[in-house]
C-alpha positions in Angstrom: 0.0 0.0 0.0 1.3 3.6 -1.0 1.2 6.2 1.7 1.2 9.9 1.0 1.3 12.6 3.5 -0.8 14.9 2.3 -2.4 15.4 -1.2 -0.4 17.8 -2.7 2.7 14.6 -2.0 0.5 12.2 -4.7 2.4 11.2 -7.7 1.8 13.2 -10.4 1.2 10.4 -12.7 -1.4 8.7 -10.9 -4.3 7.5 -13.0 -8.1 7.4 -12.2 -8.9 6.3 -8.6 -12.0 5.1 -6.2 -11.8 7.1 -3.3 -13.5 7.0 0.6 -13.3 9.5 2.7 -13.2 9.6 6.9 -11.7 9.5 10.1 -11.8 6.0 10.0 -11.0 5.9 13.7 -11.1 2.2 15.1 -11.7 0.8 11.4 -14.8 -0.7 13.1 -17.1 -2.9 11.2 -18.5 -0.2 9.2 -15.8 1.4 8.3 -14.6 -2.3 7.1 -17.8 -2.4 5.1 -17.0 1.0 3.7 -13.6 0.5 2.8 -14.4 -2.9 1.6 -16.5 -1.5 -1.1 -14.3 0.7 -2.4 -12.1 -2.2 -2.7 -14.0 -4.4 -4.6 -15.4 -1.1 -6.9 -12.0 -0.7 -7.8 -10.8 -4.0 -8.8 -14.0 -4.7 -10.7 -13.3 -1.1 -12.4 -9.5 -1.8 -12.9 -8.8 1.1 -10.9 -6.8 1.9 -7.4 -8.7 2.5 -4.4 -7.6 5.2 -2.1 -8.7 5.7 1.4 -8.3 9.4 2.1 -8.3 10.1 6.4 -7.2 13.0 8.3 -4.6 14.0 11.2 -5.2 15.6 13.5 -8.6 15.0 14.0 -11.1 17.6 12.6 -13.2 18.3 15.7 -9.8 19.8 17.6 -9.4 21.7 14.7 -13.0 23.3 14.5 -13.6 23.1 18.5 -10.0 23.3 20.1 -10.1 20.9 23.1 -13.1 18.7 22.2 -10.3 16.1 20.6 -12.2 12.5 21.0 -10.9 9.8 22.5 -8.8 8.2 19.7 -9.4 4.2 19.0 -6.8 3.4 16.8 -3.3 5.3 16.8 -2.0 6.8 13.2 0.1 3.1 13.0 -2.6 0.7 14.0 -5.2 2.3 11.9 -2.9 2.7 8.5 -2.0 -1.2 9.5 -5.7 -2.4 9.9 -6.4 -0.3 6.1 -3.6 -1.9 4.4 -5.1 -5.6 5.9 -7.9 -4.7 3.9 -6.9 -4.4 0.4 -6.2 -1.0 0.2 -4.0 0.0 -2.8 -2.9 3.8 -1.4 -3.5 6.0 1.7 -3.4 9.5 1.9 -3.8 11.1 5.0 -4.5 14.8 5.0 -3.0 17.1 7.5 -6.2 18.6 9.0 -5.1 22.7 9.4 -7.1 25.5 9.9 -7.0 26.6 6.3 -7.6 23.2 4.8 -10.9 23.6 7.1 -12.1 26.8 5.3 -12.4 25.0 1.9 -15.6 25.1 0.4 -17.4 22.0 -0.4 -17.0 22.9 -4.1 -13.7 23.8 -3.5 -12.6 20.3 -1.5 -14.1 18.4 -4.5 -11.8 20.0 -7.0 -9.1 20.7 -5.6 -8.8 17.2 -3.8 -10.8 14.9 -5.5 -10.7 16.0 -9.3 -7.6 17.5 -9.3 -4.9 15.4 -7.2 -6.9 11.7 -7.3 -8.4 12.2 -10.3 -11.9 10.7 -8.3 -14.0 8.0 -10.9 -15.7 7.2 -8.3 -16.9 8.1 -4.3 -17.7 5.8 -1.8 -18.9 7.3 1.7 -21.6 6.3 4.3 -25.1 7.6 3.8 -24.3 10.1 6.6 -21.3 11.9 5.2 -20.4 15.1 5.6 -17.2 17.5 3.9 -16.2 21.0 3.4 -16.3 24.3 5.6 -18.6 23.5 8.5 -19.6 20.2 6.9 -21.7 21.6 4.5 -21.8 19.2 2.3 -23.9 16.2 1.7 -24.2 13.1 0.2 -26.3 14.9 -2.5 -24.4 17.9 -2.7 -21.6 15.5 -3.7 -23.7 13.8 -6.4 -24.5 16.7 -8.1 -21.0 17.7 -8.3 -19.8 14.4 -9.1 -22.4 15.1 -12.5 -20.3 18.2 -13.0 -16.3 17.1 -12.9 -17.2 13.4 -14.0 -17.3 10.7 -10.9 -19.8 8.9 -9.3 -21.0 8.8 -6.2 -22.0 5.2 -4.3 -23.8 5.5 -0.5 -22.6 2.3 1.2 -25.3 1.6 4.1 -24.3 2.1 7.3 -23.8 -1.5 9.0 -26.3 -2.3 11.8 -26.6 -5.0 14.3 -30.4 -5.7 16.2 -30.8 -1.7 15.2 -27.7 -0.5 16.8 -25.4 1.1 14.0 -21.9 1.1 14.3 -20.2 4.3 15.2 -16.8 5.2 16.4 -19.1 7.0 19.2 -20.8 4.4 20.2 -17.4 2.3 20.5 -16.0 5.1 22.5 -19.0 5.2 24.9 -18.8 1.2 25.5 -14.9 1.8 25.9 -15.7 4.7 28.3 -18.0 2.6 30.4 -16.1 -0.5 30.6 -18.2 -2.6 28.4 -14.9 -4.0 26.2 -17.5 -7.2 24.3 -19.7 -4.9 23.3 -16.8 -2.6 22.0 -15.3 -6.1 20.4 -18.6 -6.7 18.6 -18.7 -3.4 16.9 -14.8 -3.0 16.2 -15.0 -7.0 15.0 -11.8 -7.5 17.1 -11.3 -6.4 20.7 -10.3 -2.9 21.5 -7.0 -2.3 21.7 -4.6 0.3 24.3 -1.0 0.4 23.3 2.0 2.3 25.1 5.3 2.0 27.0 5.9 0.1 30.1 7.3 2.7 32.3 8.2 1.9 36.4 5.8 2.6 39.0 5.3 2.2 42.5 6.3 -1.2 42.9 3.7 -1.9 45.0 2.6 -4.9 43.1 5.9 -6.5 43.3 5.6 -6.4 47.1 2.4 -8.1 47.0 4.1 -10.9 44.6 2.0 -9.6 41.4 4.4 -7.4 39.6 2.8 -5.2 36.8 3.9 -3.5 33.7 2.4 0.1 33.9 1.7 1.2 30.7 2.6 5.0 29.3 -0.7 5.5 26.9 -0.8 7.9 24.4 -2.4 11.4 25.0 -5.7 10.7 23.8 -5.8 7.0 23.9 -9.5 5.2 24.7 -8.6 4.0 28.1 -11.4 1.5 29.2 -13.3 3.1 32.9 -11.5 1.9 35.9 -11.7 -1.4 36.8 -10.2 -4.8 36.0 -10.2 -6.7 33.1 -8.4 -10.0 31.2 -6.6 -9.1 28.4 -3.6 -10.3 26.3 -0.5 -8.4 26.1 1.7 -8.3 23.5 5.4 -7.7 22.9 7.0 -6.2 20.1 4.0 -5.7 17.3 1.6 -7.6 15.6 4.1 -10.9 15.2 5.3 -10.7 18.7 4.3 -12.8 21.5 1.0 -12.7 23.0 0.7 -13.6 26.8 -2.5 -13.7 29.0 -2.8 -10.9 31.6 -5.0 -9.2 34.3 -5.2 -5.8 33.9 -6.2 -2.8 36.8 -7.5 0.7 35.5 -7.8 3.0 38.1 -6.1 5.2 41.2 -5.3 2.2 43.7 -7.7 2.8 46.4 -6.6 1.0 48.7 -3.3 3.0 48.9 -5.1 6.2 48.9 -3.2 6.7 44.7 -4.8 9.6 43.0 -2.7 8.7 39.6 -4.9 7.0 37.0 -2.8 4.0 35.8 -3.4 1.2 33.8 -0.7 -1.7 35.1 -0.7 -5.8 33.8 0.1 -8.5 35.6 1.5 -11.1 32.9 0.5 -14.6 33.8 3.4 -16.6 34.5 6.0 -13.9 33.0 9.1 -13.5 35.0 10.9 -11.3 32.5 11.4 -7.6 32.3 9.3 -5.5 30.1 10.8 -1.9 31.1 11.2 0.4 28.1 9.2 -1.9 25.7 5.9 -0.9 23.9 3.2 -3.2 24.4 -0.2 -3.5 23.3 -3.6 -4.7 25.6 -6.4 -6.4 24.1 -8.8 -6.4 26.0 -11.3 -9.6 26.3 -14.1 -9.1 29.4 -14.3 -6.6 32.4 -14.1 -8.6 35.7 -15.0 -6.4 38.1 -14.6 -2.6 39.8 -12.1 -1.2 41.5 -12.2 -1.3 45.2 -10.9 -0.3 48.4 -9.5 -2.8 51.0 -8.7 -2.1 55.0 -6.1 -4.3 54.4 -3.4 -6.0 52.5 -4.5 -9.8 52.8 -8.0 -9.3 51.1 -6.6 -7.4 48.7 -4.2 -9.7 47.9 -7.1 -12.5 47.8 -8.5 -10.5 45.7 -5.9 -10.6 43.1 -5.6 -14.5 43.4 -9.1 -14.4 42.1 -9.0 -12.3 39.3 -6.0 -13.9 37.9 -7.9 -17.1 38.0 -10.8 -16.1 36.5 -8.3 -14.4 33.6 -7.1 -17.7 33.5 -10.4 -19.6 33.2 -11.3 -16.6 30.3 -8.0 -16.7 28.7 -8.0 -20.5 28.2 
């Protein structure tokens, strides 16, 4: 898959394309289904598909300080794009002027001009140009003018529920990490750095990795989960762990930290990106008047993450 850093970077002699056109945060299962049929419109056509996404994302642009919990980091999601057959990605550095183009202005300059558009695939809810002026029909009429179609893909539903990176969010946000799973068809995932703690959980004989998440990352609500961890990317080892999200009550913490206990790990993880999936929520968090229940505690969950884990 090409990548392109902006549209102005596309090669010059790059012929007629099929484009779709998002945030694409999480890559969820409509976005898959999106994505999917611009795939398949382009091989049938003989053309290149192009997914065309943005950095930063728009709304911190147009409302500084409402940036959204983000799903999928810049890496992940061009990683989860490529797994789908996509032949180029262009990834359009959202500024403040690219945000005053005009919806007329957007479709020429972008999509006639640079990726020479034959056709458009979006969702039936799309929405482009200076304050998102633009529709799905606006876009079909100019489509008739420069020479491209335009094809709605449905928006992907499940028992009336459709899929939305906010919805995701809001599961992620309230601890509900299946229900995340079932829209993002694979379980959400929190990467960063293991960085050292209070070494607290050494003391009590469960040593954790606490993990340095990215600015915005979708942290799950506090609480503990099972989860695998894995070292050093997508073809790295994968190891069962139980996971705590929270302050540590029980030592009076006021630091929100995420920290894994690996199952049966001895090693050192220090200094090494990891990456949580995360599989079911096990409990809350809680405060204890003492060490031993606590400690009980832990001996539970990292059964039941055993019994879930396989």
């Amino acid at each position: 898959m090409q990548r392109w850093r902006g549209f102005e970077t596309i090669p010059s002699g790059w012929g007629r394309s099929v484009v779709t056109i998002g945030v694409f945060d999480g890559v969820h299962r409509g976005h898959q289904a999106i994505i999917g049929h611009a795939v398949k419109r382009a091989r049938d056509s003989g053309l290149q598909s192009v997914v065309m996404t943005f950095d930063p994302h728009p709304a911190e642009v147009v409302r500084p300080g409402s940036h959204p919990a983000v799903l999928t980091e810049p890496v992940r999601k061009a990683a989860l794009i490529e797994a789908l057959g996509v032949d180029a990605l262009c990834v359009v550095p959202f500024t403040p002027a690219f945000s005053q183009l005009t919806p007329n202005e957007f479709v020429h300059d972008v999509l006639v001009e640079s990726l020479h558009t034959a056709a458009v695939v979006v969702g039936d809810n799309f929405r482009f140009g200076h304050r998102a002026a633009g529709d799905v029909e606006l876009l079909e009429s100019l489509g008739r003018t420069f020479g491209f179609t335009v094809e709605d893909a449905p928006l992907v539903a499940e028992d009336g529920l459709v899929f939305s990176s906010t919805y995701i969010r809001s599961c992620v946000d309230a601890g509900d990490v299946r229900a995340a799973a079932a829209a993002l068809g694979r379980p959400h995932r929190l990467a960063g750095v293991v960085v050292r703690g209070d070494q607290r959980g050494r003391e009590l004989g469960y040593p954790t990795a606490n993990l340095m998440t990215h600015r915005y990352a979708a942290v799950p609500a506090d609480g503990i989960y099972a989860a695998w961890l894995t070292r050093g990317g997508e073809s790295g080892a994968r190891l069962p762990a139980s996971v705590s999200i929270g302050t540590n009550p029980t030592f009076s913490g006021r630091e929100r930290r995420v920290e894994a206990y690996v199952l049966d790990f001895s090693g050192d993880l220090y200094g090494e990106r990891v990456s949580l999936d995360f599989v079911a929520h096990l409990r809350e968090q809680r405060k204890y008047d003492a060490i031993e229940p606590l400690v009980a505690q832990i001996e539970a969950d990292v059964a039941e993450t055993r019994v879930l884990l396989g």
